[in-house]
C-alpha positions in Angstrom: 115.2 140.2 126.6 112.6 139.4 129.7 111.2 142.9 129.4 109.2 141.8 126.6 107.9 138.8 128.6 104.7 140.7 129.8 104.1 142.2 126.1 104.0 138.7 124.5 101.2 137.7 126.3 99.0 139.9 125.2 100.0 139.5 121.5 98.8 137.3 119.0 100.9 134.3 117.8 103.3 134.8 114.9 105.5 133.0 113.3 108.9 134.5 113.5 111.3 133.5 110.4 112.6 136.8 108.5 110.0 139.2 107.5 110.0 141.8 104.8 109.6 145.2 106.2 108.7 148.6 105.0 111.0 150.8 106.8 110.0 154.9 107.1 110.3 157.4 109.5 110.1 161.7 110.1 113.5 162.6 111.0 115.2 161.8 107.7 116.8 158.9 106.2 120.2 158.8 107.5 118.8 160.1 110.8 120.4 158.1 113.7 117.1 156.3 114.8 116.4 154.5 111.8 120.0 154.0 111.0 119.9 151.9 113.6 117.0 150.2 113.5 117.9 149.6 109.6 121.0 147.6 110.6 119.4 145.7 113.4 116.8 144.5 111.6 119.7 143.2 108.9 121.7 142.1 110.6 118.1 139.3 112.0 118.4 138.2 109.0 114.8 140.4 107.7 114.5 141.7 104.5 114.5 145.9 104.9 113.7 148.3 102.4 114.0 151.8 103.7 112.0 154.4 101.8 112.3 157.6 104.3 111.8 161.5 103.7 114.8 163.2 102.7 114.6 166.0 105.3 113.4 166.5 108.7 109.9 166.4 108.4 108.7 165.9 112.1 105.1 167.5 112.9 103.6 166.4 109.4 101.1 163.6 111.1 99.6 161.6 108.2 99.9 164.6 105.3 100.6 164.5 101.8 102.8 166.8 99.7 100.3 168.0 97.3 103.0 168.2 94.2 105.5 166.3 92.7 107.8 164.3 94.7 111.1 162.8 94.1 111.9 159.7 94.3 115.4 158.9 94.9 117.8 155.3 94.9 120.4 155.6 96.7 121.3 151.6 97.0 119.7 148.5 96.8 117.4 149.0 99.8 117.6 152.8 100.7 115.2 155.3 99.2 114.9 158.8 100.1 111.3 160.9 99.0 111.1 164.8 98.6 107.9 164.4 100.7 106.1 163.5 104.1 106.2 160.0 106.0 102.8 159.2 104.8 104.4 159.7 101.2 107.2 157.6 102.3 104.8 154.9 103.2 102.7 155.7 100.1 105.4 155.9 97.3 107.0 152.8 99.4 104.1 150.5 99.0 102.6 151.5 95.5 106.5 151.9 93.6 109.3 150.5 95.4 107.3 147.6 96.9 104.7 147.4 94.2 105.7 143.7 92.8 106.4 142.3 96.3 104.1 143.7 99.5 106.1 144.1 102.7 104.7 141.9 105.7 104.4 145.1 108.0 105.6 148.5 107.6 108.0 150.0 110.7 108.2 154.1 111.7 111.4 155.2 113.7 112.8 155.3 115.7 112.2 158.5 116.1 114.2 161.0 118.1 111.6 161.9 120.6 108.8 160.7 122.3 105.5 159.7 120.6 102.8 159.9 123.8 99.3 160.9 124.7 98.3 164.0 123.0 101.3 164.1 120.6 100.1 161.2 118.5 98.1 163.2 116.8 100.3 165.4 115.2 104.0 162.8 115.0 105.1 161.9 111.6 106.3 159.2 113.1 102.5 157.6 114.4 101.2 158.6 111.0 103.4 157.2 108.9 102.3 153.7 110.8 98.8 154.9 110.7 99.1 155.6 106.8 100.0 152.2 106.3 97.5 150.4 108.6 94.3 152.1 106.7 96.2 151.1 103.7 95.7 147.4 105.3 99.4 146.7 106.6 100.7 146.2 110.3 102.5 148.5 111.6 104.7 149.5 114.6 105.3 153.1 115.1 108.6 153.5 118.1 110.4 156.3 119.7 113.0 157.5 122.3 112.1 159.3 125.0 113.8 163.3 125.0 115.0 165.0 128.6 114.4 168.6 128.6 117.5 168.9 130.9 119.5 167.5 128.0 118.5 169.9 125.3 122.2 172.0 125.6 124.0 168.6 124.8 121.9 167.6 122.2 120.3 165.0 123.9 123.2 162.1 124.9 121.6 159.8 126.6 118.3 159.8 123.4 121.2 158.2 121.3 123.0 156.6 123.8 119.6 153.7 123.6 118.9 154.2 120.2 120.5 150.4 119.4 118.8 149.4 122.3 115.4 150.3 120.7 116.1 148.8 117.9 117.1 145.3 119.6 113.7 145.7 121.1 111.8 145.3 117.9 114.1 142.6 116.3 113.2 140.7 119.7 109.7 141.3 119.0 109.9 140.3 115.2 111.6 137.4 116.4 109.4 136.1 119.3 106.2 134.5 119.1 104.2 137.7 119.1 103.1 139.6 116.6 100.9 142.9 116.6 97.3 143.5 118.0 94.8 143.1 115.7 93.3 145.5 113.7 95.7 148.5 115.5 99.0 150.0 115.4 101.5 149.3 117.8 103.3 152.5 119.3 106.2 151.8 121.5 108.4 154.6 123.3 111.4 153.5 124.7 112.9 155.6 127.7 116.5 157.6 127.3 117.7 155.3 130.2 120.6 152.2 130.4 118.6 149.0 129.3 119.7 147.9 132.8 117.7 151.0 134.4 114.7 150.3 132.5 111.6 149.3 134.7 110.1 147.0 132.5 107.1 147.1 129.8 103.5 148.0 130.8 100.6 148.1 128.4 99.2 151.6 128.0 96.5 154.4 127.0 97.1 157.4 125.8 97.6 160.2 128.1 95.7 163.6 128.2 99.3 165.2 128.0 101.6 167.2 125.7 105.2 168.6 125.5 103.7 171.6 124.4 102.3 173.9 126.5 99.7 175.4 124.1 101.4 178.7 124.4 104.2 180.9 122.1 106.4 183.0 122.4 107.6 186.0 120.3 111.0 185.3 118.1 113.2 188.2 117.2 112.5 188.3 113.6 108.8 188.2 115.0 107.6 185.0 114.5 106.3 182.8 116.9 107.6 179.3 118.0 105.3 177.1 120.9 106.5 176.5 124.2 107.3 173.5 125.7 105.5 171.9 129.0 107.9 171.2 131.7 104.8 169.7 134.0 105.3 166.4 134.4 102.9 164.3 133.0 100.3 161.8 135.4 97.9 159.3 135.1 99.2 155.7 136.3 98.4 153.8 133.6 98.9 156.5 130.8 101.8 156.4 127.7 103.5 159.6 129.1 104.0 158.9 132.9 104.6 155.4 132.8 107.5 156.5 130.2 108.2 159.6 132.7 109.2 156.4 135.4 111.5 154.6 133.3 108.6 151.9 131.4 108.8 150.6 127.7 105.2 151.4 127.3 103.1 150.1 124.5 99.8 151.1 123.4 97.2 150.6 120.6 96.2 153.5 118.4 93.1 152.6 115.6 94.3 155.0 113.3 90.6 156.0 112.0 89.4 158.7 114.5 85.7 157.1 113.7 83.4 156.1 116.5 80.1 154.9 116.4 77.2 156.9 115.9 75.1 157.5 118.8 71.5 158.5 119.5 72.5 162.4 119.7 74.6 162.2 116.8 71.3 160.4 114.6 69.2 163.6 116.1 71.8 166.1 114.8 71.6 164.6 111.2 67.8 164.7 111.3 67.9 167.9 112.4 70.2 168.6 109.8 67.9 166.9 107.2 64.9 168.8 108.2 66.8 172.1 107.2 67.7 171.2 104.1 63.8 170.6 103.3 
């Protein structure tokens, strides 16, 4: 695929016979998404275990279920967990994969766009960013949602679902391999592949799908609404999806920074008071 020809040179060199993968994602494991990418990567010949929540569990970012979860066989290479993604990836790594370590660990697809602001809270990103603190690479990727589509369910979302997943089994298989010391998060736009733009290295945008507002339910409740502004920022995860891009950007998965001189005042200030 020669959309991928800008993203491999600015990826380090791997080599790309079969790998063994850790396969998880937020929507469930017989959502469409990572049925899909389960039997693409198969059918490339790679060595998938998929170790997915057993419900929808989008929203849960990098959480844990604080009591017991189930973990359940349901063949050779399909697990389901009574949990989070991050327990997926946990439970995945430590019990399913404990005698033989995955090469990377992949999230999705997911049904639904993973872009600037939303990172933060996608089962999806931190289920990838679960397993690279836990010292794996990881690829987190998603399919783009049209508002105007939400009465049909979304068509055209599932319509490039195998699409998305050819994308990463072209990636496995090229001579590219993730950026160091980050996770790769791709988001794939609900467009024909022969409509898509191309693939542009990105930042995350100061955007979100939701508004930051709610509205009142019947019952009383209250459920956020949804920001039909179009996002901007040339350059940015959610507008160059918004024009029809792949986009791929690096996420550190930490949410450190370096201290600074005001941050060294602060503790000694701090210090002082506790004198």
């Amino acid at each position: 695929m020669k959309l991928l020809l800008s993203l491999l040179m600015i990826l380090l060199p791997l080599a790309s016979s079969g790998k063994t993968i850790l396969l998880t994602n937020d929507d469930g494991y017989q959502a469409p998404g990572i049925t899909a990418l389960y039997e693409a990567l198969t059918a490339a010949n790679h060595k998938v275990i998929l170790v997915a929540p057993a419900t929808q569990q989008s929203g849960a970012s990098a959480s844990i279920t604080g009591s017991g979860i189930e973990l359940v066989k349901h063949s050779d290479t399909i697990y389901s967990v009574s949990g989070r993604p991050a327990d997926a990836v946990r439970i995945g790594l430590s019990e399913v994969f404990k005698d033989n370590k995955p090469d990377l660990v992949i999230s999705g697809t997911n049904f639904g766009q993973n872009s600037g602001q939303d990172v933060m809270v996608s089962g999806t990103v931190g289920a990838a960013a679960t397993a690279h603190v836990l010292g794996y690479r990881a690829i987190a990727i998603s399919v783009e949602i049209k508002f105007s589509e939400l009465e049909q369910r979304f068509p055209s979302t599932l319509m490039v679902m195998k699409d998305a997943a050819d994308l990463v089994v072209e990636l496995l298989d090229s001579e590219a391999s993730l950026p160091d010391g980050a996770i790769l998060n791709i988001n794939y736009p609900a467009i024909a592949k022969d409509q898509v733009k191309g693939v542009v290295a990105t930042t995350i945008a100061n955007y979100s799908l939701f508004s930051g507002t709610y509205r009142t339910l019947e019952d009383g409740s209250l459920r956020a609404n949804y920001n039909f502004d179009p996002p901007q920022g040339r350059g940015t995860d959610a507008y160059e999806l918004s024009q029809g891009y792949i986009t791929v950007t690096r996420l550190d998965g930490h949410y450190g920074m370096p201290t600074n001189r005001s941050l060294r005042k602060l503790a000694k200030s701090l210090d002082s008071a506790l004198q």
